[in-house]
C-alpha positions as CSV (number, residue, x, y, z in Angstrom):
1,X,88.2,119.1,83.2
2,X,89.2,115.4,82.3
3,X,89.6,113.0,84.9
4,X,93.2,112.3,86.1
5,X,94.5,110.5,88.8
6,X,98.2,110.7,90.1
7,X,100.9,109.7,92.7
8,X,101.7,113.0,93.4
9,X,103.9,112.6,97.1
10,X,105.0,110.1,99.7
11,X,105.2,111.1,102.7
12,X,107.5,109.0,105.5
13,X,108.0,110.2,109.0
14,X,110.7,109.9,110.9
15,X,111.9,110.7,114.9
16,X,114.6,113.5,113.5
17,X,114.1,115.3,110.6
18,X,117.8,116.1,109.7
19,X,119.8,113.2,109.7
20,X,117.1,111.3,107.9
21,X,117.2,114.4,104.7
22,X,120.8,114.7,104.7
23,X,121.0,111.1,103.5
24,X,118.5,110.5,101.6
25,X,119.9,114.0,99.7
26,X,123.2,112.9,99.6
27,X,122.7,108.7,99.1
28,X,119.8,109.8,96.1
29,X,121.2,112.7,94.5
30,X,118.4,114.9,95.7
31,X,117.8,118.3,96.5
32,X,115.6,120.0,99.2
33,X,113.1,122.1,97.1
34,X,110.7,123.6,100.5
35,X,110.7,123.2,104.4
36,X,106.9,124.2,104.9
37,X,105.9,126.3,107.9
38,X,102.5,125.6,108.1
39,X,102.9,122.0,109.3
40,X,104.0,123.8,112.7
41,X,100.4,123.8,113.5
42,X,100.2,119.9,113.6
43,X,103.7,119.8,116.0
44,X,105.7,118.9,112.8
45,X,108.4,119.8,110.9
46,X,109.4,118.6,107.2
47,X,111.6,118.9,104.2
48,X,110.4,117.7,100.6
49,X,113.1,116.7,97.8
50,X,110.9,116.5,94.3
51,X,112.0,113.0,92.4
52,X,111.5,113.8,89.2
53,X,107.9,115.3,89.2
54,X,107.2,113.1,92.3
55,X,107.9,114.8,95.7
56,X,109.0,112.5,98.9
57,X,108.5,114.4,101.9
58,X,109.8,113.7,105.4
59,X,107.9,115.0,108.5
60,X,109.4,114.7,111.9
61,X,107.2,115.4,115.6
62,X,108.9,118.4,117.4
63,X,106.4,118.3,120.4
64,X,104.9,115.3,122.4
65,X,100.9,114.4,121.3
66,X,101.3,114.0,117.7
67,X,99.8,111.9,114.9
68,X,102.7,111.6,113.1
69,X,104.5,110.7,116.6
70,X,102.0,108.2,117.6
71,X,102.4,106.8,114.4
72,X,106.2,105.8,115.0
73,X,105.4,105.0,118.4
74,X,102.6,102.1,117.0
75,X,104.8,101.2,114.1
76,X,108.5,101.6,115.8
77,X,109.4,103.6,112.9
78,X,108.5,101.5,109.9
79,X,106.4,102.1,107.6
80,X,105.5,105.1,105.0
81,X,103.1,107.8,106.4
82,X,101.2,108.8,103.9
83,X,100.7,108.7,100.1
84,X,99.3,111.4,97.6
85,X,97.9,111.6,94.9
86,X,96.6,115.0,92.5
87,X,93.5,114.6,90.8
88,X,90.8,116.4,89.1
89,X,88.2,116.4,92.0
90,X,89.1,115.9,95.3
91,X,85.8,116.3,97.2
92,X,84.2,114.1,95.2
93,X,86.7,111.2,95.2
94,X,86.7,112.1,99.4
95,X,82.8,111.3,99.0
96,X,83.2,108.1,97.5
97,X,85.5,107.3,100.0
98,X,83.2,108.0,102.9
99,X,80.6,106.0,101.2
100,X,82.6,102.6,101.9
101,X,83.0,103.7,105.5
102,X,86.5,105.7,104.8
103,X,86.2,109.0,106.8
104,X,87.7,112.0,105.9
105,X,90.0,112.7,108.5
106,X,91.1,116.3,107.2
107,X,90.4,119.0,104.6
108,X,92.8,121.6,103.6
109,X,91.9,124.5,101.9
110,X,94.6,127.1,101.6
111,X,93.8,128.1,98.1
112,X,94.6,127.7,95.4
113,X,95.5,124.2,97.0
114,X,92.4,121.7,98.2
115,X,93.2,118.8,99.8
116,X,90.9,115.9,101.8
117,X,92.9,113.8,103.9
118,X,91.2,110.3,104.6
119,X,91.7,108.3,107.7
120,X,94.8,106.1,108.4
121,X,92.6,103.4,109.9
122,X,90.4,103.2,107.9
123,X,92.6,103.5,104.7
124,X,94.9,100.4,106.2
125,X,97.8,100.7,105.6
126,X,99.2,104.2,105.2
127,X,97.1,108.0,105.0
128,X,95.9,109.1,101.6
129,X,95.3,112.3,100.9
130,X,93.8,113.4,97.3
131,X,94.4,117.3,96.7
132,X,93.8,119.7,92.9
133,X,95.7,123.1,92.6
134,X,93.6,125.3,90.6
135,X,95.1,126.5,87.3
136,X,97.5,123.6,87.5
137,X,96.5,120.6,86.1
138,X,100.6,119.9,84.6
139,X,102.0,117.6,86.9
140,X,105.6,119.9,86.6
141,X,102.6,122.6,87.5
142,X,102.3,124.6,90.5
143,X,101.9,122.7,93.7
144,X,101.9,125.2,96.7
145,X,103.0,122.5,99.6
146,X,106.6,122.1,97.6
147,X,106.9,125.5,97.1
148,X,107.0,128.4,94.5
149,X,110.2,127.1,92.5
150,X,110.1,123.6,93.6
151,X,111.3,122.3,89.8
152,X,114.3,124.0,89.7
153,X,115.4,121.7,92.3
154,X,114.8,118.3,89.9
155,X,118.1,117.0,90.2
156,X,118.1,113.3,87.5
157,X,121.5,112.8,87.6
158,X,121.4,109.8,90.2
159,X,118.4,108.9,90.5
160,X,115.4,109.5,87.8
161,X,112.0,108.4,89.0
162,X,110.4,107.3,92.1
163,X,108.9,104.4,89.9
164,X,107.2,102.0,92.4
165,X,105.3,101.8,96.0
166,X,105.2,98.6,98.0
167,X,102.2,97.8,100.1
168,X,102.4,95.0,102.4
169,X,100.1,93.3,104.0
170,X,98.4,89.7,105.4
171,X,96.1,89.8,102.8
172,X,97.6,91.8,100.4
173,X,94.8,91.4,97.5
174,X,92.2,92.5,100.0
175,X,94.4,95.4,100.5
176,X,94.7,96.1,96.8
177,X,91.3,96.0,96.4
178,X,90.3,98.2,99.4
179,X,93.1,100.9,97.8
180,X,91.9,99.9,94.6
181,X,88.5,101.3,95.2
182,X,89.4,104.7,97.5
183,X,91.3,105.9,94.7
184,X,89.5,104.5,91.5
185,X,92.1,102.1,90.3
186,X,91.6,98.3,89.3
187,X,93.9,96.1,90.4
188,X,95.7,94.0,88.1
189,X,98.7,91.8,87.8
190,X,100.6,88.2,87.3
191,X,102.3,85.5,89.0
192,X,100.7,86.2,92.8
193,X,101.4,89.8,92.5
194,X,98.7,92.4,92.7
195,X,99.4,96.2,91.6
196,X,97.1,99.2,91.2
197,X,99.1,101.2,88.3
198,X,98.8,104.6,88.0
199,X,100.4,107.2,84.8
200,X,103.4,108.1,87.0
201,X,103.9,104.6,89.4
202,X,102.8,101.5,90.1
203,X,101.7,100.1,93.6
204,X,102.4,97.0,94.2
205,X,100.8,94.4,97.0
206,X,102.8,91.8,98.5
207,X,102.2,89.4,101.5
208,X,103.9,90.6,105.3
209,X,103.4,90.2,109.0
210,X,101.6,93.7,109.2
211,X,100.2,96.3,107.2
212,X,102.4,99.1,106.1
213,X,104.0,101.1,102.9
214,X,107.1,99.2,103.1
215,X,109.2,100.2,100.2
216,X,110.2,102.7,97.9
217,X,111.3,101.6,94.2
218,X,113.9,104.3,92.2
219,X,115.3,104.2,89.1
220,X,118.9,105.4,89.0
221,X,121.9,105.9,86.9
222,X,124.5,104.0,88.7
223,X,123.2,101.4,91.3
224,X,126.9,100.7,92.2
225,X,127.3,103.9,92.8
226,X,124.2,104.6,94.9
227,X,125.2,101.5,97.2
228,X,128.7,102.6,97.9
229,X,127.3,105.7,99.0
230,X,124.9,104.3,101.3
231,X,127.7,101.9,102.4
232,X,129.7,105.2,102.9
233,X,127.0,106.4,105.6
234,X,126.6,103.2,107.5
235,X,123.4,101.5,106.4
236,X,123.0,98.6,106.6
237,X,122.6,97.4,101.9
238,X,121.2,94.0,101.0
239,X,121.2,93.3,97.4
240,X,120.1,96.4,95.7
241,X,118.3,97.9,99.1
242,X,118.8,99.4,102.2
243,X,116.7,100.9,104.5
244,X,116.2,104.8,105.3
245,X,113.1,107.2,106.8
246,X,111.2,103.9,107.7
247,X,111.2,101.8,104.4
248,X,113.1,100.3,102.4
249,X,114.6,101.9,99.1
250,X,115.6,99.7,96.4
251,X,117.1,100.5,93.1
252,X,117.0,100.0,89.8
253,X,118.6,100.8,86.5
């Protein structure tokens, strides 16, 4: 099997699951593809809208004593939770991980799905989680946590591509580099600005008080049009941004 490596989800948390999926449906042109049960078990509950052949995922804390809840509680909300990326072999990427002092904070292993979540504090920043679906190795493949059908609900009429992650931190090259060598990517990039790029996005590295995933980057048809709509459901747009689930989205033609 060739080597791959690809932003396969983000993951944002939020206090309330539905308010925060209705708009982000109806401001982005999305479509909810799977609510998945088996997050129960960890006191959450989630929706995932597939972005082209990227999924963004919401999970919201329905019981006291969570991660994802203590997570809102450190951060007061901001901040992406987690991001995820498919690649040929998980383990062994987890491994190298460990060996720079990145523990492994989770393994999943529902098959044919295998994933190894890595620690949030030690990862800086956000979770990452690298999973493979046997049999699948076509990102518009089968990927069990979206659910059986999940690319019938590709909706490109508003908005085409998640095409960018923002990282921000104090010292965002030493974050890029740290990120850089948990998921086998080489920083690179111009003018002050430091990005590892993947096939499918690029993450980008910028300087801020604290260190979170602080915005999402779409591509869309109409960025007129996206902005009235979010004007339409009261929040608050800036240029071509606004903020929703925790970070802020900004558009693009």
């Amino acid at each position: 099997m060739a080597p791959y490596m690809r932003l396969r989800q983000i993951c944002l948390v939020a206090p309330h699951l539905g308010a925060v999926i209705t708009d982000i449906a109806e401001i982005m042109g999305l479509a909810v593809c799977y609510r998945d049960g088996n997050v129960a078990k960890y006191g959450l509950e989630n929706a995932l809208l597939p972005v082209d052949t990227i999924l963004l995922e919401v999970v919201a804390p329905f019981k006291d004593g969570t991660t994802a809840g203590r997570f809102i509680e450190k951060s007061g909300g901001r901040g992406g939770y987690m991001a995820i990326f498919c690649c040929n072999d998980p383990d062994e990427r987890g491994r190298n991980a460990n060996a720079l002092g990145v523990r492994t904070a989770n393994v999943i292993d529902h098959a044919p799905y295998h994933g190894v979540q890595l620690h949030p504090r030690d990862c800086r920043a956000a979770f990452i989680e690298f999973n493979h679906t046997d049999g699948s190795d076509d990102i518009l493949g089968a990927y069990p946590p979206a659910g059986p059908d999940w690319q019938k609900f590709i909706h490109k009429d508003v908005t085409q591509a998640l095409t960018g992650v923002e990282m921000q931190s104090p010292d965002p090259i030493g974050l890029a580099e740290h990120w850089g060598k948990i998921i086998g990517v080489a920083p690179s990039g111009a003018s002050g600005e430091t990005e590892l790029r993947l096939p499918n996005a690029n993450f980008r590295f910028v300087k801020g008080s604290s260190e979170i995933m602080s915005a999402l980057e779409f591509r869309v048809a109409d960025v007129a049009g996206v902005l009235h709509v979010a004007r339409a459901k009261g929040l608050a747009v800036a240029g071509n941004e606004f903020l929703l689930g925790g970070v802020t989205f900004r558009i693009a033609a």
